[in-house]
C-alpha positions as CSV (number, residue, x, y, z in Angstrom):
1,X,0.2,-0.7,-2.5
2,X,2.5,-2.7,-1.0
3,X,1.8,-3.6,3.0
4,X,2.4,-5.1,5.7
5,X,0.5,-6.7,8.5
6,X,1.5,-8.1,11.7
7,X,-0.7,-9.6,13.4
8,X,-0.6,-13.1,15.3
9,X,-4.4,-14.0,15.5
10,X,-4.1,-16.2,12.2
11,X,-8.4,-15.3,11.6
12,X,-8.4,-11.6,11.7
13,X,-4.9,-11.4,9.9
14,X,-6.1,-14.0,7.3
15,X,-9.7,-11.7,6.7
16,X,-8.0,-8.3,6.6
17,X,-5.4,-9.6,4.1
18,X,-8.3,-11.2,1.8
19,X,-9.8,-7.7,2.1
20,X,-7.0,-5.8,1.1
21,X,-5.8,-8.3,-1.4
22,X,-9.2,-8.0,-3.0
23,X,-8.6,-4.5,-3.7
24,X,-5.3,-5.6,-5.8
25,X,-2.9,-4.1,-3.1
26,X,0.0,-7.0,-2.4
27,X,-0.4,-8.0,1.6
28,X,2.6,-9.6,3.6
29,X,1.4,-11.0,7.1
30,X,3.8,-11.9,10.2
31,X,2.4,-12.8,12.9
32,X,6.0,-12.6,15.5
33,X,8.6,-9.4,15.7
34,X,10.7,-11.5,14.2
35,X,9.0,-12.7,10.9
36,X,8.0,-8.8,11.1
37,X,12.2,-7.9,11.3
38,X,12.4,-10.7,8.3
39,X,9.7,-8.8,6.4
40,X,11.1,-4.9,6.9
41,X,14.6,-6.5,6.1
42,X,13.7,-7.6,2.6
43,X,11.0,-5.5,0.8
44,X,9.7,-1.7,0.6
45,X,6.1,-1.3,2.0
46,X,4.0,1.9,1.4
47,X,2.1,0.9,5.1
48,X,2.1,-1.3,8.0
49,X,-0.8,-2.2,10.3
50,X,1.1,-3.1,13.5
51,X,-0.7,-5.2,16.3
52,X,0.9,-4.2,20.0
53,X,0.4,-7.6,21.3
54,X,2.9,-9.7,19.2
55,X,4.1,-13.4,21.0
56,X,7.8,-13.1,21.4
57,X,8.0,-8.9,22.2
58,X,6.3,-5.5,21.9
59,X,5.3,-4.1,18.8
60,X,5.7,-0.8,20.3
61,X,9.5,-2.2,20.3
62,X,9.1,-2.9,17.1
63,X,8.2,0.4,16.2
64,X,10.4,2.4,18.1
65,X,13.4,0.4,16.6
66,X,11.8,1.2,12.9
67,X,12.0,4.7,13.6
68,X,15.6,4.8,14.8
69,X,17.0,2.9,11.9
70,X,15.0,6.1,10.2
71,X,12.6,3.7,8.7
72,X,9.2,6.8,7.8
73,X,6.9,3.7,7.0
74,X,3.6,5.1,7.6
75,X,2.2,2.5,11.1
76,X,-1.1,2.2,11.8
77,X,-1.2,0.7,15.3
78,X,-4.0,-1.8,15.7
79,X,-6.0,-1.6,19.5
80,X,-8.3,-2.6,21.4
81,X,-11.5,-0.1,21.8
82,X,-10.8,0.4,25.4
83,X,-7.0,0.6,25.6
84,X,-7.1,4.6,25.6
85,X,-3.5,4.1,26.8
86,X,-1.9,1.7,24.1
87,X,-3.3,4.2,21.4
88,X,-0.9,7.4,23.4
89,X,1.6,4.9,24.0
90,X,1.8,4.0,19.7
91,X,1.6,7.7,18.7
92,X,4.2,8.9,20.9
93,X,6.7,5.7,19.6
94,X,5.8,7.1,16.0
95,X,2.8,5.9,14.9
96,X,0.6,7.6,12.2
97,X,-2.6,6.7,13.1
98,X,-4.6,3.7,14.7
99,X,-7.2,1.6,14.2
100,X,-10.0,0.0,16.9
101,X,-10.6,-3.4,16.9
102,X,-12.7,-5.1,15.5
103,X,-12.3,-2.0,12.8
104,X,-13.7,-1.9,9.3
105,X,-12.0,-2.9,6.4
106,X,-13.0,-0.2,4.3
107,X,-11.9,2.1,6.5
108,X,-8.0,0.6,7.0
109,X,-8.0,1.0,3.4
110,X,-9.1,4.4,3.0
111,X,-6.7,5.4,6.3
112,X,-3.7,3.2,4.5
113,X,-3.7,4.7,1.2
114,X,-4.3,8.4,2.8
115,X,-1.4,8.0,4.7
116,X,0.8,6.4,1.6
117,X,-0.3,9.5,-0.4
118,X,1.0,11.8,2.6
119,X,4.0,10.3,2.7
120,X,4.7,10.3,-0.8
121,X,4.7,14.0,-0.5
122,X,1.0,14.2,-2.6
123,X,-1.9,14.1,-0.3
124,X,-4.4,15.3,-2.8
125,X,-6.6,12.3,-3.9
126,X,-7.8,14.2,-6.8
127,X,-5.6,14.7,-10.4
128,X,-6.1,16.0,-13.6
129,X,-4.3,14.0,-15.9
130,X,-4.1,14.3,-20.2
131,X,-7.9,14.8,-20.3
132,X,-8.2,12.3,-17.1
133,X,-10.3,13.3,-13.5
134,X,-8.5,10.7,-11.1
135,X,-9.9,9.9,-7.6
136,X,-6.6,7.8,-6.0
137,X,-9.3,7.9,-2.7
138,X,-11.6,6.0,-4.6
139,X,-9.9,4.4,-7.3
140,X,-11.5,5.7,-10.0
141,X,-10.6,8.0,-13.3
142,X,-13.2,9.0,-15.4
143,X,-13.0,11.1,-19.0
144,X,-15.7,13.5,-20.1
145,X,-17.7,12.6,-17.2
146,X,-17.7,9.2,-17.9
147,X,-15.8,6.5,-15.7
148,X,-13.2,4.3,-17.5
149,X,-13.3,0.8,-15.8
150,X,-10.2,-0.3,-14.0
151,X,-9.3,-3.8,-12.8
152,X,-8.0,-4.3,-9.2
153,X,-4.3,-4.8,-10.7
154,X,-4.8,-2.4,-13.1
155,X,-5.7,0.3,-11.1
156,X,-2.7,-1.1,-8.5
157,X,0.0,-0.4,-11.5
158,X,-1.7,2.9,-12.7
159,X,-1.7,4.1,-9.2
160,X,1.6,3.0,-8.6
161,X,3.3,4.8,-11.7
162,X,1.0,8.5,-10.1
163,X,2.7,7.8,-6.7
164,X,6.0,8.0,-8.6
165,X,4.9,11.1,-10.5
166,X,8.2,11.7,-13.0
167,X,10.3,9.0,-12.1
168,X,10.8,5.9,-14.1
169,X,9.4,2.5,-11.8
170,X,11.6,-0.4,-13.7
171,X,9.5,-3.8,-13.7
172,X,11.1,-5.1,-10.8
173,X,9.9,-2.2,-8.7
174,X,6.8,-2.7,-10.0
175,X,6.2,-6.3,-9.5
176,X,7.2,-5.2,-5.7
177,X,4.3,-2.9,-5.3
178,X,2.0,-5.7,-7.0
179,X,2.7,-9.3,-5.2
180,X,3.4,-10.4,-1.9
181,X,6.2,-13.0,-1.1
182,X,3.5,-15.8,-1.9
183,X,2.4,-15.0,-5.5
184,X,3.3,-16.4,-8.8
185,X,4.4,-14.0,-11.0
186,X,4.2,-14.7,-14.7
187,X,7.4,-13.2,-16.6
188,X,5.4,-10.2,-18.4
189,X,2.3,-9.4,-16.3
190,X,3.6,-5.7,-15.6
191,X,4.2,-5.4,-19.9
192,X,0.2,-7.5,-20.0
193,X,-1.1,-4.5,-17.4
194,X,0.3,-1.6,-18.7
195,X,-0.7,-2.5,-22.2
196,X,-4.1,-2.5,-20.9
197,X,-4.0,0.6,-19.4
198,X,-2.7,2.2,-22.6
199,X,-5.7,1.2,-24.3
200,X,-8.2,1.9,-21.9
201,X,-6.5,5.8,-21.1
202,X,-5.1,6.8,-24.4
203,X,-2.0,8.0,-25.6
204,X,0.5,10.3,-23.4
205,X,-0.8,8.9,-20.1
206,X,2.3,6.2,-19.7
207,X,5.4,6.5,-20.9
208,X,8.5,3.8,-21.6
209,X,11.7,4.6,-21.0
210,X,13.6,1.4,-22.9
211,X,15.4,-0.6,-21.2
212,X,14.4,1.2,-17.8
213,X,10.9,1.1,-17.3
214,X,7.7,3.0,-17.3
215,X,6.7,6.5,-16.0
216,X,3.7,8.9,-15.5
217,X,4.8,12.7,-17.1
């Protein structure tokens, strides 16, 4: 996935982002409303962890303007364990969910991608697939019982290309989903992934359309 976190305490913003990057999703960090702005202005995100207490405004501003430019972003609003009333205030500006602080990382993943998968109109974590038992929950596909290893990245493209169930995802979009604004992107990692995945899931799983990209059937 693609996210975004905003979040202006540099140590907590720099640990979730390892965590998340970790698990091969692409992380973009602002730590102000306006690098935030900058962020939503310029690139797609599949989730955003949102911190109320940004330096120069509200993020509850920040949200509520999101919402009105019709921006469905799934939010998960970041608060404190005893501020009962910023968690009302964050659901009722059109938040998804929240999160306490100090929260675990494991769990902002599993909340993030359950809430990408709801708004891609497919909640079900669970797919049959050409002979494939995929668990998008837990990142795992598995054939005849047996599970069919997956690197972060790998998994980040194949789970991509199920998000977008029948639609072709050119490389550009893909390279979006994959890499935040900081990463070096070499000029045929997306071609180098999905050749991998080919081998490792067999025939009639991905599809090329030439000259327009790759899709899931």
């Amino acid at each position: 996935m693609r996210l975004l976190l905003i979040e202006d305490t540099a140590e907590l913003a720099d640990a979730v982002a390892r965590a998340l990057r970790a698990e091969g999703h692409a992380v973009d960090t602002a730590a102000t409303c306006a690098l935030a702005e900058t962020a939503l202005a310029v690139a797609r995100y599949d989730a955003i962890v949102l911190d109320l207490g940004l330096p120069d405004g509200s993020g509850l501003d920040l949200l509520r303007g999101m919402r009105r430019r019709g921006d469905r972003t799934p939010v998960l609003v970041a608060t404190a364990q005893d501020q009962i009333s910023d968690r009302i205030a964050g659901l009722d500006a059109g938040a998804d969910d929240y999160v306490v602080k100090p929260f675990d990382t494991l769990e902002l993943a599993a909340r993030l991608r359950a809430h990408a998968r709801r708004a891609g109109g497919d909640p079900a974590s669970e797919i049959a697939l050409a002979g494939l038992g995929i668990d998008r929950a837990r990142a795992r596909v598995r054939r005849d019982g047996a599970e069919i290893q997956l690197t972060s990245r790998e998994w980040a493209v194949f789970d991509a290309l199920l998000a977008a169930r029948g639609r072709v995802l050119s490389r550009a979009q893909l390279e979006e989903r994959l890499y935040d604004f900081n990463a070096e992107i070499a000029g045929n990692a997306v071609e180098v992934y999905i050749s991998r995945l080919r081998s490792k899931l067999g025939p009639g799983v991905i599809e090329t359309r030439r000259g327009l990209g790759y899709l899931v059937p």
